[in-house]
PDB file with one MODEL, atoms N, CA, C and O in Angstrom:
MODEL        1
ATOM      1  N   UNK A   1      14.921  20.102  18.914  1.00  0.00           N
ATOM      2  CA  UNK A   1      15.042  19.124  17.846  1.00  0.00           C
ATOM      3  C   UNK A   1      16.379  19.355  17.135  1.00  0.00           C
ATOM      4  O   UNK A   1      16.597  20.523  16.813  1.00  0.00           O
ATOM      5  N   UNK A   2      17.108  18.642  16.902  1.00  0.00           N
ATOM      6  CA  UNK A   2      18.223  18.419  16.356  1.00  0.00           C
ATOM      7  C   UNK A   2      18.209  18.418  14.552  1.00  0.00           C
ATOM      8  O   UNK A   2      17.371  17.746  13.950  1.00  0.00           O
ATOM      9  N   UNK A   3      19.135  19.168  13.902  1.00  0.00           N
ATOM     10  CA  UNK A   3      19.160  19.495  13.002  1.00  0.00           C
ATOM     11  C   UNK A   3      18.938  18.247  11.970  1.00  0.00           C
ATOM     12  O   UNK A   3      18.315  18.396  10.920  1.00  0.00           O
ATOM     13  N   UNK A   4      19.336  17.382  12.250  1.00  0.00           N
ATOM     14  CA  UNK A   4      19.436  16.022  11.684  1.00  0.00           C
ATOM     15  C   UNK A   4      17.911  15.432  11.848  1.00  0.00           C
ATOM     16  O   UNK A   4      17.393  15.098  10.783  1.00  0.00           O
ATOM     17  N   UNK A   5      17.315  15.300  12.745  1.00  0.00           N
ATOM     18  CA  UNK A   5      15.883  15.525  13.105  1.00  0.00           C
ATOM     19  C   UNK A   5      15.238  15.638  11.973  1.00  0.00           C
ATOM     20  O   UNK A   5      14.975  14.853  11.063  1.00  0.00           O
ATOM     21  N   UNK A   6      14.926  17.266  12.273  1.00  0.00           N
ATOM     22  CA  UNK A   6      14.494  18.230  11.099  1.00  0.00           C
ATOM     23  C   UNK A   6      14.406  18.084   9.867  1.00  0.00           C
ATOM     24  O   UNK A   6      13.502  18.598   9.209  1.00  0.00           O
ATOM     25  N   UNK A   7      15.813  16.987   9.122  1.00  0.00           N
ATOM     26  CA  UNK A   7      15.633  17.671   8.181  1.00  0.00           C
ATOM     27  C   UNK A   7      15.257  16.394   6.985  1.00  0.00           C
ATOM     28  O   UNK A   7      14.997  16.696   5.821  1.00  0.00           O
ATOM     29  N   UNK A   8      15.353  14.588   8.959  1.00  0.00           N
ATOM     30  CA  UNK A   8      14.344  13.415   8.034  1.00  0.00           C
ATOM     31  C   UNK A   8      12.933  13.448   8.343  1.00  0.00           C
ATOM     32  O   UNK A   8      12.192  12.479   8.179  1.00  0.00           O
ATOM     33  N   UNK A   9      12.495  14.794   8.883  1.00  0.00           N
ATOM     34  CA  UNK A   9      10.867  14.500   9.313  1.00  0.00           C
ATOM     35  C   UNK A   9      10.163  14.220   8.698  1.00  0.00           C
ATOM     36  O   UNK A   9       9.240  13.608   9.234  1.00  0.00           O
ATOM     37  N   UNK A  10      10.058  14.465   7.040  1.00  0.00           N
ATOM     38  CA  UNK A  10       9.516  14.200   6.377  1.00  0.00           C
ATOM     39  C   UNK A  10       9.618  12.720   6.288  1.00  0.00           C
ATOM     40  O   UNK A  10       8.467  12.283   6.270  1.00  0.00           O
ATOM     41  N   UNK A  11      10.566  11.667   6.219  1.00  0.00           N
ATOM     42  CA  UNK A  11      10.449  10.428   6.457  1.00  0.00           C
ATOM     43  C   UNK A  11       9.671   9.793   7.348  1.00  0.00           C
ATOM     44  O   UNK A  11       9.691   8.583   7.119  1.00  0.00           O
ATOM     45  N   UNK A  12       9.173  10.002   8.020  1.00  0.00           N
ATOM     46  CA  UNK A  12       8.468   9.445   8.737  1.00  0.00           C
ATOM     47  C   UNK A  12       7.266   8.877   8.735  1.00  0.00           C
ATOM     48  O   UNK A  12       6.312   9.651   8.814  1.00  0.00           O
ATOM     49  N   UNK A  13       7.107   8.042   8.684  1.00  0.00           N
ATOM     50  CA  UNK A  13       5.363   7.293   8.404  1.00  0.00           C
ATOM     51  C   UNK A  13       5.742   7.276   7.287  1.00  0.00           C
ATOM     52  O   UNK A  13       4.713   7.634   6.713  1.00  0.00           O
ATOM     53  N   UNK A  14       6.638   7.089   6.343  1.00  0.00           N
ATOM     54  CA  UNK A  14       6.447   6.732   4.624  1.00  0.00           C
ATOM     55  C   UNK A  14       7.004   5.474   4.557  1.00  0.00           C
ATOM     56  O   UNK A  14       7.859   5.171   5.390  1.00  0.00           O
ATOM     57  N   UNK A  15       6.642   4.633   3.646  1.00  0.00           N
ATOM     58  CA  UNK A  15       7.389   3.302   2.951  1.00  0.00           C
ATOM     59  C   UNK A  15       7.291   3.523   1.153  1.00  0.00           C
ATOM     60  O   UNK A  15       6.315   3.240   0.458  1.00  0.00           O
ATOM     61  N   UNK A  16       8.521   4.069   0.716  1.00  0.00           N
ATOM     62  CA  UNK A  16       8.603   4.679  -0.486  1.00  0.00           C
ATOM     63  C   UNK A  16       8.136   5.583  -0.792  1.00  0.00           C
ATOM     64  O   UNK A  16       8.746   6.541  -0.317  1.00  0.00           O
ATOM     65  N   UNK A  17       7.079   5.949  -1.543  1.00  0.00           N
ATOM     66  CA  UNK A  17       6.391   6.983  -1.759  1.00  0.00           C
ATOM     67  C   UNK A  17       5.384   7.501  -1.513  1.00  0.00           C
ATOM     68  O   UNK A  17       4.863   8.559  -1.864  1.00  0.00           O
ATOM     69  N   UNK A  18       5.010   6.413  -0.648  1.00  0.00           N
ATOM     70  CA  UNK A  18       3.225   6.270  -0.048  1.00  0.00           C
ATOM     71  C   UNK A  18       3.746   6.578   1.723  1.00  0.00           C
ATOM     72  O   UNK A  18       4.720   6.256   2.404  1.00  0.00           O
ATOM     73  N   UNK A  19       2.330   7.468   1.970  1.00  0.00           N
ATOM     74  CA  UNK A  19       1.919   7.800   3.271  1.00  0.00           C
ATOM     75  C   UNK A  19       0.654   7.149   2.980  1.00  0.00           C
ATOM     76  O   UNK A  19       0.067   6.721   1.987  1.00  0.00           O
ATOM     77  N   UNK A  20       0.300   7.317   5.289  1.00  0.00           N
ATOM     78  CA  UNK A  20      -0.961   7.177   5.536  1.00  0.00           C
ATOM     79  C   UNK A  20      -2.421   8.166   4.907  1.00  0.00           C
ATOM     80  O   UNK A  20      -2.380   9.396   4.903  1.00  0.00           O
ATOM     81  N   UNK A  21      -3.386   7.543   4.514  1.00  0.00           N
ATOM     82  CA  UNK A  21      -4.199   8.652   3.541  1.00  0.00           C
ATOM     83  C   UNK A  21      -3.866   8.170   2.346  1.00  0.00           C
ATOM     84  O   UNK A  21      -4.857   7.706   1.782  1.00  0.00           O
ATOM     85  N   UNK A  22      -2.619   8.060   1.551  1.00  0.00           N
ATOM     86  CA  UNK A  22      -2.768   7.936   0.343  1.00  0.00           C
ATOM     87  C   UNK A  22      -4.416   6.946  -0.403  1.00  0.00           C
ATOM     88  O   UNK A  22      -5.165   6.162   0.179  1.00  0.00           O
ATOM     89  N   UNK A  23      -4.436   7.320  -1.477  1.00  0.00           N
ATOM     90  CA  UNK A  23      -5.367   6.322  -2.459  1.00  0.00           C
ATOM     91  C   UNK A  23      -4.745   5.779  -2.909  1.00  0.00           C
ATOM     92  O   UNK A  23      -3.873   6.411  -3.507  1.00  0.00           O
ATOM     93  N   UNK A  24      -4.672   4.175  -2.998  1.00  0.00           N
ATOM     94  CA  UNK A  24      -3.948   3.529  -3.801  1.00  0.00           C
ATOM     95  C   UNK A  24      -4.472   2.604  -4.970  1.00  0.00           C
ATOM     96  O   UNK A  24      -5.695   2.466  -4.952  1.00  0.00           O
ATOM     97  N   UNK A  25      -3.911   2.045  -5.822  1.00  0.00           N
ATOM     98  CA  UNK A  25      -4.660   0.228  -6.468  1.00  0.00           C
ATOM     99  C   UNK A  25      -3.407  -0.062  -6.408  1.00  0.00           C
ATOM    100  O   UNK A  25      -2.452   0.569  -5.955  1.00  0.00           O
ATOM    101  N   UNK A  26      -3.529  -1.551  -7.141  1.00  0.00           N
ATOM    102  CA  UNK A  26      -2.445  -2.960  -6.858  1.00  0.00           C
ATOM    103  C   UNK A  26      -1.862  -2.085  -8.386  1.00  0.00           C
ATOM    104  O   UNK A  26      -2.656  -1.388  -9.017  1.00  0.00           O
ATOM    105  N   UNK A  27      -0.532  -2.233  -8.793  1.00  0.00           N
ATOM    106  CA  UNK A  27       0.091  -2.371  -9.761  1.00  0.00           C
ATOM    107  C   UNK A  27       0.008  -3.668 -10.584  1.00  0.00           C
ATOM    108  O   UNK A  27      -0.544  -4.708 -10.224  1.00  0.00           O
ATOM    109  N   UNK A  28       0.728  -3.411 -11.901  1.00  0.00           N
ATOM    110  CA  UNK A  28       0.843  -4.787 -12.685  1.00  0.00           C
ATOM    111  C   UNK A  28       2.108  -5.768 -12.044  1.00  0.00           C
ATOM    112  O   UNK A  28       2.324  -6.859 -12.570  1.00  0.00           O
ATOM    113  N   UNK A  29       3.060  -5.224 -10.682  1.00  0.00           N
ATOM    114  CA  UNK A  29       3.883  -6.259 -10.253  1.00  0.00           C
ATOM    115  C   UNK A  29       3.076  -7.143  -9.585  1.00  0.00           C
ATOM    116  O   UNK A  29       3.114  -8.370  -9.676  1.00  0.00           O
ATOM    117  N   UNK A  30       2.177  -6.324  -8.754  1.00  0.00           N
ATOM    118  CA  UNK A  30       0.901  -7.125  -7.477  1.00  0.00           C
ATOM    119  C   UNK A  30       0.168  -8.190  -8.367  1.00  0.00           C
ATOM    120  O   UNK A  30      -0.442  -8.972  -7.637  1.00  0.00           O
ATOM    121  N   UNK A  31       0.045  -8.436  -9.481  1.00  0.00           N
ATOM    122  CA  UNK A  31      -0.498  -9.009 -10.121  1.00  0.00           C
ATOM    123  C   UNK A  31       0.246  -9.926 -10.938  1.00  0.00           C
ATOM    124  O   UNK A  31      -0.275 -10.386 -11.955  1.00  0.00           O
ATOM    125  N   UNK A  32       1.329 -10.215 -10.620  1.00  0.00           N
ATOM    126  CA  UNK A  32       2.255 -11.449 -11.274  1.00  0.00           C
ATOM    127  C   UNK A  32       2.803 -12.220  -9.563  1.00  0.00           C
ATOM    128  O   UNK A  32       3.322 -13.331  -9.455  1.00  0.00           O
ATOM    129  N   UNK A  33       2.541 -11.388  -8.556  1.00  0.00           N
ATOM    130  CA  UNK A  33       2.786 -12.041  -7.282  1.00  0.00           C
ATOM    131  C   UNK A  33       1.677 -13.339  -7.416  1.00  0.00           C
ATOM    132  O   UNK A  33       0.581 -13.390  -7.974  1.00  0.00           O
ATOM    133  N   UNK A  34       2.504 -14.431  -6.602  1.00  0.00           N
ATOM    134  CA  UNK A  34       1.691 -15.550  -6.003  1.00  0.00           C
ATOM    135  C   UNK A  34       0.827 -14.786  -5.233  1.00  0.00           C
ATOM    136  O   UNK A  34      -0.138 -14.434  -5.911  1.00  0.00           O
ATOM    137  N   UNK A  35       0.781 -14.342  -3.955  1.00  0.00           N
ATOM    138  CA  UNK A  35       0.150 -14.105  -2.562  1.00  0.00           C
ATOM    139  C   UNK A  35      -1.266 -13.365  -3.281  1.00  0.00           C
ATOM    140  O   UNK A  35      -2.337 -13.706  -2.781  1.00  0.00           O
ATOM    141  N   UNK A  36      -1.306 -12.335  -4.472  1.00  0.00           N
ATOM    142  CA  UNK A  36      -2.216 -11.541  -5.259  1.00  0.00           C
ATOM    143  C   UNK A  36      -2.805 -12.689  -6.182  1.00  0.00           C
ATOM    144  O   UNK A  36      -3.179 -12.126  -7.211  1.00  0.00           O
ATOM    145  N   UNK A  37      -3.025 -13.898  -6.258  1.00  0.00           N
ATOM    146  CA  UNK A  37      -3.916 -14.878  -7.269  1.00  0.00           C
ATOM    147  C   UNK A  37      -4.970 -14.157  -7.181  1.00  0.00           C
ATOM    148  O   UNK A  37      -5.221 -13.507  -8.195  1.00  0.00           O
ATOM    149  N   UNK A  38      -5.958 -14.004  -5.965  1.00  0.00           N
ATOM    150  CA  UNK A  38      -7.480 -13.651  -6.593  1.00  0.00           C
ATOM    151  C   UNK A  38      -7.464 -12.794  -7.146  1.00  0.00           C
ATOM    152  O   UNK A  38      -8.137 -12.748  -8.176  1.00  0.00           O
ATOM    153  N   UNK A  39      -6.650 -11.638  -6.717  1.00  0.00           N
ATOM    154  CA  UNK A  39      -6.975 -10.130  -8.040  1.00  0.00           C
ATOM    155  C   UNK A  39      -6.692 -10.090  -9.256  1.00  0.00           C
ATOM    156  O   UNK A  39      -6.430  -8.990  -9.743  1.00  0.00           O
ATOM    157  N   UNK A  40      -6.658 -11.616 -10.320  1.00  0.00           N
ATOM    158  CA  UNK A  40      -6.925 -11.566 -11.017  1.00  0.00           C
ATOM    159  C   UNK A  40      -7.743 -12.025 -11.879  1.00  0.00           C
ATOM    160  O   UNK A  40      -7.633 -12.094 -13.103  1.00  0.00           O
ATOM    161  N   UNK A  41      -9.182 -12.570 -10.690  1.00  0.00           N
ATOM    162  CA  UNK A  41      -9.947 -13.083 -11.218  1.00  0.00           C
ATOM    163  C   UNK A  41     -11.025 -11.854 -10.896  1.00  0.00           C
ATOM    164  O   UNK A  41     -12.212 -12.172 -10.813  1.00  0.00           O
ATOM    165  N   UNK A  42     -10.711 -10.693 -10.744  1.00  0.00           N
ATOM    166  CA  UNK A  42     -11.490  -9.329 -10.615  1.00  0.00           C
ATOM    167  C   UNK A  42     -11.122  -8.251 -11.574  1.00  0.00           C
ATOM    168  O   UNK A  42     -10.029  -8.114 -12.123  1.00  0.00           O
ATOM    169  N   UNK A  43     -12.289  -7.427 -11.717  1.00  0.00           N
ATOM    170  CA  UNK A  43     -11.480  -6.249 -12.872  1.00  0.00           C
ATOM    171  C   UNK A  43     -10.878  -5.271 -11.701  1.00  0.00           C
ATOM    172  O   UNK A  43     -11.569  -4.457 -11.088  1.00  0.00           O
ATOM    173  N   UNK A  44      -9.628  -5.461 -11.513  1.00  0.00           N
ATOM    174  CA  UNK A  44      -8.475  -4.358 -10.322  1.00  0.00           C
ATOM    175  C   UNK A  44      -8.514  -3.161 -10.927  1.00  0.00           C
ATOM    176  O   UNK A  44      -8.007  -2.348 -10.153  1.00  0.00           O
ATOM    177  N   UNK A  45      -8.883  -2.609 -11.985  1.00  0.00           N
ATOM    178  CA  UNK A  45      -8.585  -1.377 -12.768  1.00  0.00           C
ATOM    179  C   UNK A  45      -9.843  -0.451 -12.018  1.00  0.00           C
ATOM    180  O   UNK A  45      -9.661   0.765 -11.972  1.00  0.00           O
ATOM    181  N   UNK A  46     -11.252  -1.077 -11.369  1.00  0.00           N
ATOM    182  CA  UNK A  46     -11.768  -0.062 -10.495  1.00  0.00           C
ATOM    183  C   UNK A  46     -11.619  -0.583  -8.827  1.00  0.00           C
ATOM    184  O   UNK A  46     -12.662  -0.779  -8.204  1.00  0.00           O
ATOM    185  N   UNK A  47     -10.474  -0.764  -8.245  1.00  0.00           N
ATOM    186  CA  UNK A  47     -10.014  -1.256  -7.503  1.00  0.00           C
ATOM    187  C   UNK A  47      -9.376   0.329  -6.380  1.00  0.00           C
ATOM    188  O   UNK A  47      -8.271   0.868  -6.433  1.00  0.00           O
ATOM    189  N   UNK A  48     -10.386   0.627  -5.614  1.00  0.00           N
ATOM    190  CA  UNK A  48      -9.579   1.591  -4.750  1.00  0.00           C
ATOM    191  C   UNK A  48      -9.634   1.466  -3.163  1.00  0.00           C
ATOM    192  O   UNK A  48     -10.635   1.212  -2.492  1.00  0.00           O
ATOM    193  N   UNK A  49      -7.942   1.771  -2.571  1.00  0.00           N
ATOM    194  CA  UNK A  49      -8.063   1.107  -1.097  1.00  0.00           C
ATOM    195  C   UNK A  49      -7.469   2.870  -0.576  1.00  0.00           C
ATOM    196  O   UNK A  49      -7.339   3.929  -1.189  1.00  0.00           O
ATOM    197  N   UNK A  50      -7.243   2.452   0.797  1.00  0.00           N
ATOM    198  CA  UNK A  50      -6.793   4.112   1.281  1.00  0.00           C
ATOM    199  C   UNK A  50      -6.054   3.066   2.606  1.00  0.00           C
ATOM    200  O   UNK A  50      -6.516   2.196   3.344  1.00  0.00           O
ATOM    201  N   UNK A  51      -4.285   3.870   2.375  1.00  0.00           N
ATOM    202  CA  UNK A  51      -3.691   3.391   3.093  1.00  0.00           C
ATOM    203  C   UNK A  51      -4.053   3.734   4.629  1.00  0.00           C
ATOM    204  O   UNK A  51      -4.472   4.870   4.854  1.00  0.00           O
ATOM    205  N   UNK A  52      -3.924   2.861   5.657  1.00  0.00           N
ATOM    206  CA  UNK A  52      -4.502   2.824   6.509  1.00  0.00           C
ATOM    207  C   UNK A  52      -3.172   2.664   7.677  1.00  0.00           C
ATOM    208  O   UNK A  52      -3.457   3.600   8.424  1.00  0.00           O
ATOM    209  N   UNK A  53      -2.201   2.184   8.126  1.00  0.00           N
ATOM    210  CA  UNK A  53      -1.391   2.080   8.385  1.00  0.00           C
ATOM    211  C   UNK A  53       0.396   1.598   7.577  1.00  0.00           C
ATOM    212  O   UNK A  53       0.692   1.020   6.532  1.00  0.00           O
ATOM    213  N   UNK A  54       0.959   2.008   8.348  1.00  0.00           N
ATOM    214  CA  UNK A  54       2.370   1.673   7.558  1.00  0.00           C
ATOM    215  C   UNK A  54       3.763   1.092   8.971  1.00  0.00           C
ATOM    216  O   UNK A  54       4.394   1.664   9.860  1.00  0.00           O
ATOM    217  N   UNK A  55       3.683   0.013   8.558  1.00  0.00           N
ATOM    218  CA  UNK A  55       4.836  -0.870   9.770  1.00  0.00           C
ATOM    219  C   UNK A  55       5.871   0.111   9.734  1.00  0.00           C
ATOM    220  O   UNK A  55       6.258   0.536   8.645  1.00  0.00           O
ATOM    221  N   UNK A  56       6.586   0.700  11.296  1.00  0.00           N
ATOM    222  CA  UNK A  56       7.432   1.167  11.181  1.00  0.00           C
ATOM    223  C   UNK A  56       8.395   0.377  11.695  1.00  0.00           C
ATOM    224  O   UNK A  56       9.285   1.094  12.151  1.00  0.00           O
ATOM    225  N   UNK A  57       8.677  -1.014  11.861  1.00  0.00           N
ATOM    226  CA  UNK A  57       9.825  -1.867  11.844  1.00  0.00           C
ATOM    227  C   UNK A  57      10.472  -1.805  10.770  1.00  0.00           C
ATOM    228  O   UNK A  57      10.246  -0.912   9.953  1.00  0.00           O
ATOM    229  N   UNK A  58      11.199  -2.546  10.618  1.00  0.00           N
ATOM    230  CA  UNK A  58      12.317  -2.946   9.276  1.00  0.00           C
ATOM    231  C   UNK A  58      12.144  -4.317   8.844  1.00  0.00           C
ATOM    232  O   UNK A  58      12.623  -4.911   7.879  1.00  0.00           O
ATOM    233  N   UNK A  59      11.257  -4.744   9.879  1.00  0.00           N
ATOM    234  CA  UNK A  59      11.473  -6.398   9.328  1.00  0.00           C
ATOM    235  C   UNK A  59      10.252  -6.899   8.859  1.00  0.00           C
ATOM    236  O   UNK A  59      10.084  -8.092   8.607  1.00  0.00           O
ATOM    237  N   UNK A  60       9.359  -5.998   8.725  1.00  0.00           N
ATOM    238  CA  UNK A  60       8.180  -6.639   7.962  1.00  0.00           C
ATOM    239  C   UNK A  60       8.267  -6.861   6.728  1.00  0.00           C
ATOM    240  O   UNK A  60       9.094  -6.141   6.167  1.00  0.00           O
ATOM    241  N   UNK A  61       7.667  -7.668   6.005  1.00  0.00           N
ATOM    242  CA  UNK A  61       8.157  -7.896   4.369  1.00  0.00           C
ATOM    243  C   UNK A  61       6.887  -7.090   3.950  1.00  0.00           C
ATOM    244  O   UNK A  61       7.162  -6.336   3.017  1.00  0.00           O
ATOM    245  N   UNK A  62       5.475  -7.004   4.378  1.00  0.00           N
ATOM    246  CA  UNK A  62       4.713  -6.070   3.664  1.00  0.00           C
ATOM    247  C   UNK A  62       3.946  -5.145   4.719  1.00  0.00           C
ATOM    248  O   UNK A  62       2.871  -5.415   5.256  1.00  0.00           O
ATOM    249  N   UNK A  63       4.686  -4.050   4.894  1.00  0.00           N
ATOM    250  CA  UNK A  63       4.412  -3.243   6.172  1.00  0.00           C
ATOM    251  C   UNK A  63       3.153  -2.354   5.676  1.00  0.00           C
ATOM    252  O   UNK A  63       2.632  -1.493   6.385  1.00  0.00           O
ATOM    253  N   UNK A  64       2.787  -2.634   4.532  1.00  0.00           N
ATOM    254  CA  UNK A  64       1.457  -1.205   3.576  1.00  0.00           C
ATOM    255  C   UNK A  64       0.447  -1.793   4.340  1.00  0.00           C
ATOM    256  O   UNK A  64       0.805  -2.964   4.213  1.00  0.00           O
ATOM    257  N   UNK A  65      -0.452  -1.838   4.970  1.00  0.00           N
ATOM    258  CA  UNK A  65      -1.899  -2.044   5.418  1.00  0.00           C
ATOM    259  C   UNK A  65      -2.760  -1.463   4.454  1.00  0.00           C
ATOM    260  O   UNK A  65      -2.495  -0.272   4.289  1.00  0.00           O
ATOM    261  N   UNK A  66      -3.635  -1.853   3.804  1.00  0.00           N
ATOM    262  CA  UNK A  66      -4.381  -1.034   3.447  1.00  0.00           C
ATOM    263  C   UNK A  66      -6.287  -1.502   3.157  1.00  0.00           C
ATOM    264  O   UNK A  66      -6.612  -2.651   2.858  1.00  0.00           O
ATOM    265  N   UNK A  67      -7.216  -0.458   3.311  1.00  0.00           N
ATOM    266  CA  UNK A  67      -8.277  -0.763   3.901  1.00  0.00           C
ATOM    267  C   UNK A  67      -9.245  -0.494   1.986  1.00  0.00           C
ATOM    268  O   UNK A  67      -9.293   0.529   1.303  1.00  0.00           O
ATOM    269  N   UNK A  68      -9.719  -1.599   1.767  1.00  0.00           N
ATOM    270  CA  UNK A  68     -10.249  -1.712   0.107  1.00  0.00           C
ATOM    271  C   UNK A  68     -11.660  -0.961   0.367  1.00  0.00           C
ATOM    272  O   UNK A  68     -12.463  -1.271   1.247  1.00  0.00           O
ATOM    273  N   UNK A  69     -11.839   0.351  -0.809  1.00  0.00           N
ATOM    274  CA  UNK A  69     -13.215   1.128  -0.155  1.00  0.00           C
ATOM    275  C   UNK A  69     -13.857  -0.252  -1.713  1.00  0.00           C
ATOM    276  O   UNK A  69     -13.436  -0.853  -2.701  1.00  0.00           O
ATOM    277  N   UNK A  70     -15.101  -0.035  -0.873  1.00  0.00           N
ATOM    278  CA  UNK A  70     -16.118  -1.480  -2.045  1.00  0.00           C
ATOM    279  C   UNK A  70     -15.165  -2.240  -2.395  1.00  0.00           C
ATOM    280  O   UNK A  70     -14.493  -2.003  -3.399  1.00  0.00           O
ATOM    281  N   UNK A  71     -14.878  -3.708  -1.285  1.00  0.00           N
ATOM    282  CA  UNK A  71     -14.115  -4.409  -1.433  1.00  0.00           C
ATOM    283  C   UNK A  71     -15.245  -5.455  -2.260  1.00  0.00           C
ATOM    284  O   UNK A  71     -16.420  -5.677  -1.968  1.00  0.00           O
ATOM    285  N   UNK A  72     -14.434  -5.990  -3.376  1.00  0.00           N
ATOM    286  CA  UNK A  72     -15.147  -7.190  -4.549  1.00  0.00           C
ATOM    287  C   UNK A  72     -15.617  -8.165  -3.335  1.00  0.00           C
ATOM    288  O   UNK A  72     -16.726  -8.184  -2.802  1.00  0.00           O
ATOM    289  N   UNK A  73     -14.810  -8.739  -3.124  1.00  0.00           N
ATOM    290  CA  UNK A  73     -14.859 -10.170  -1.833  1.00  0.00           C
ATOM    291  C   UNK A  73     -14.421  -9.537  -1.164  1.00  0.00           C
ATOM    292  O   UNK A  73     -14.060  -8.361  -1.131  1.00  0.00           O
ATOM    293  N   UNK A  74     -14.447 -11.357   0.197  1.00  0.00           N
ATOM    294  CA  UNK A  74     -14.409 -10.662   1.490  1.00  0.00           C
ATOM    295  C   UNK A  74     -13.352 -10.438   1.691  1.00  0.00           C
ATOM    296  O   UNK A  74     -13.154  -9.254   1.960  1.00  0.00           O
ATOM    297  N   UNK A  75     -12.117 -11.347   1.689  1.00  0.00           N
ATOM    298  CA  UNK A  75     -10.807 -11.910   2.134  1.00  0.00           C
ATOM    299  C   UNK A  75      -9.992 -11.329   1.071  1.00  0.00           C
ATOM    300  O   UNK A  75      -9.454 -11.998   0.190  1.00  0.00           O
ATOM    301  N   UNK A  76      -9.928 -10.189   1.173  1.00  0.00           N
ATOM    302  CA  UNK A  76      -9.198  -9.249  -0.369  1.00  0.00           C
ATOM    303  C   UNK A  76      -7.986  -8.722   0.577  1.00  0.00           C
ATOM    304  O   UNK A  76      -8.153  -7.881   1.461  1.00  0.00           O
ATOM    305  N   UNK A  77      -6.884  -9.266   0.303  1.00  0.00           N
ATOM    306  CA  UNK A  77      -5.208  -9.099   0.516  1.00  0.00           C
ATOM    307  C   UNK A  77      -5.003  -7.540   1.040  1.00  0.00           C
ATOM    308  O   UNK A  77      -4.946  -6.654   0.188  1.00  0.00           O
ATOM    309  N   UNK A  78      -4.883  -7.181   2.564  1.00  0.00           N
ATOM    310  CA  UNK A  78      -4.641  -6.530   3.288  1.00  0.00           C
ATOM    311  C   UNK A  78      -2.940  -5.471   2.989  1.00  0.00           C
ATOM    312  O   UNK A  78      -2.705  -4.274   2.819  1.00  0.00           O
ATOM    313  N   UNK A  79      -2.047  -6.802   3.066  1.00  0.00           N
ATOM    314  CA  UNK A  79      -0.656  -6.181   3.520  1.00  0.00           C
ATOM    315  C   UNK A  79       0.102  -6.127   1.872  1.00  0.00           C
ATOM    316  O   UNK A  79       0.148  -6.742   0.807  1.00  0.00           O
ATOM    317  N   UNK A  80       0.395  -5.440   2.269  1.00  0.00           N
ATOM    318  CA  UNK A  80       1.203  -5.023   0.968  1.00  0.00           C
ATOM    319  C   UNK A  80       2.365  -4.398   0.605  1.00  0.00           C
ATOM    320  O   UNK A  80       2.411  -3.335   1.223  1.00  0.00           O
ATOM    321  N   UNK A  81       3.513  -4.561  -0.229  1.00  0.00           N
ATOM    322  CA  UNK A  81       5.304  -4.191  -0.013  1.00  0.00           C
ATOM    323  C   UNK A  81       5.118  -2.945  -1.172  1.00  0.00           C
ATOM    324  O   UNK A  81       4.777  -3.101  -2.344  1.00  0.00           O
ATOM    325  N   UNK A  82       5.372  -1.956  -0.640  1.00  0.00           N
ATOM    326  CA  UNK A  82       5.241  -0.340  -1.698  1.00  0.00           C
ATOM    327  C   UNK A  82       5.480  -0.947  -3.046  1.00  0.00           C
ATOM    328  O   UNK A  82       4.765  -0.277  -3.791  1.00  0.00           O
ATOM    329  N   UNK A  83       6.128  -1.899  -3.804  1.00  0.00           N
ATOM    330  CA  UNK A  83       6.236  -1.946  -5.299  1.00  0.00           C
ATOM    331  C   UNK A  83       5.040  -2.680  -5.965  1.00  0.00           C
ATOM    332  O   UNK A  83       4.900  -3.074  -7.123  1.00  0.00           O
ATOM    333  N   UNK A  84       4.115  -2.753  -4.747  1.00  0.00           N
ATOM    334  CA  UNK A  84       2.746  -3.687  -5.228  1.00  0.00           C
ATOM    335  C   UNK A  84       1.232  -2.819  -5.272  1.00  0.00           C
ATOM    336  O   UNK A  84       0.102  -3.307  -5.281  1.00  0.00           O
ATOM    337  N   UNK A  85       1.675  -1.210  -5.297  1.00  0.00           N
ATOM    338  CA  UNK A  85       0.655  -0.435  -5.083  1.00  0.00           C
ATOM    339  C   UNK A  85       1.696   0.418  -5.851  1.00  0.00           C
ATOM    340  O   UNK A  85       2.912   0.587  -5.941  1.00  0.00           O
ATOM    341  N   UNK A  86       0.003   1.049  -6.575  1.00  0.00           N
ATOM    342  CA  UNK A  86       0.238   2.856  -7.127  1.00  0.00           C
ATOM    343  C   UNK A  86      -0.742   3.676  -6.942  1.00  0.00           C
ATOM    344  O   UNK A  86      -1.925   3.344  -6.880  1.00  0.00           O
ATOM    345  N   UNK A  87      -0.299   4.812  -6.843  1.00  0.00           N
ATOM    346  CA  UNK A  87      -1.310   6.012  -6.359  1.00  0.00           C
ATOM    347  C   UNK A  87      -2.092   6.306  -7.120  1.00  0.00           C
ATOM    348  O   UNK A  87      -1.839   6.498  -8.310  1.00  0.00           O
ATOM    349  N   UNK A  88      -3.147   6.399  -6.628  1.00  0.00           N
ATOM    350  CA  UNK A  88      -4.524   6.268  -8.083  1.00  0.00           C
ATOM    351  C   UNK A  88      -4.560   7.949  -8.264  1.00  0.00           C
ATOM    352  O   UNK A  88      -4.275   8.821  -7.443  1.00  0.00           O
ATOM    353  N   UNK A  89      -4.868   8.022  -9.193  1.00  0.00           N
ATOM    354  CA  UNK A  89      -4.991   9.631  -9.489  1.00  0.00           C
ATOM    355  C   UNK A  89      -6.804   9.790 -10.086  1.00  0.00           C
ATOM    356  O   UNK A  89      -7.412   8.877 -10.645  1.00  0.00           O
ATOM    357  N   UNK A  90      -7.433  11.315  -9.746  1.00  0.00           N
ATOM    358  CA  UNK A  90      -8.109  11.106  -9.736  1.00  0.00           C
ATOM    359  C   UNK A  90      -8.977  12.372 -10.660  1.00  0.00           C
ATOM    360  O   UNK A  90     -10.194  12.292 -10.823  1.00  0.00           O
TER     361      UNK A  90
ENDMDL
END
């Protein structure tokens, strides 16, 4: 492995600050988005998903996958761009 390698491994599988595994909820940006209308006809504040995959292209506009544990509804917004999620702490 090449030094240069080594020393972006840690990059890998991340889109900002989030890895696969993380816990996430929607932020207050996800919630002024068009594409996010229904989550605000839900209380999002007990809202928890667990990232599930992360696009490693460049050209996806929302490469976050993420899988909603006790999703409210059915059709609850999958893909998601890292400034539309924060790491829930617990």
């Amino acid at each position: 492995m090449t030094t240069q390698r080594w020393k972006y491994r840690e990059h890998e599988g991340r889109q900002g600050k989030f890895r696969v595994g993380d816990l996430v909820t929607v932020s207050s940006y996800a919630l002024t988005t068009e594409q996010n209308d229904r989550l605000l006809t839900i209380d999002h504040s007990k809202l928890v998903g667990l990232i599930i995959a992360i696009s490693k292209s460049g050209g996806d506009k929302y490469p976050i996958r993420v899988d909603w544990l006790n999703p409210i509804y059915k059709n609850m917004p999958t893909a998601f761009f890292f400034r539309e999620l924060k790491r829930k702490r617990s």
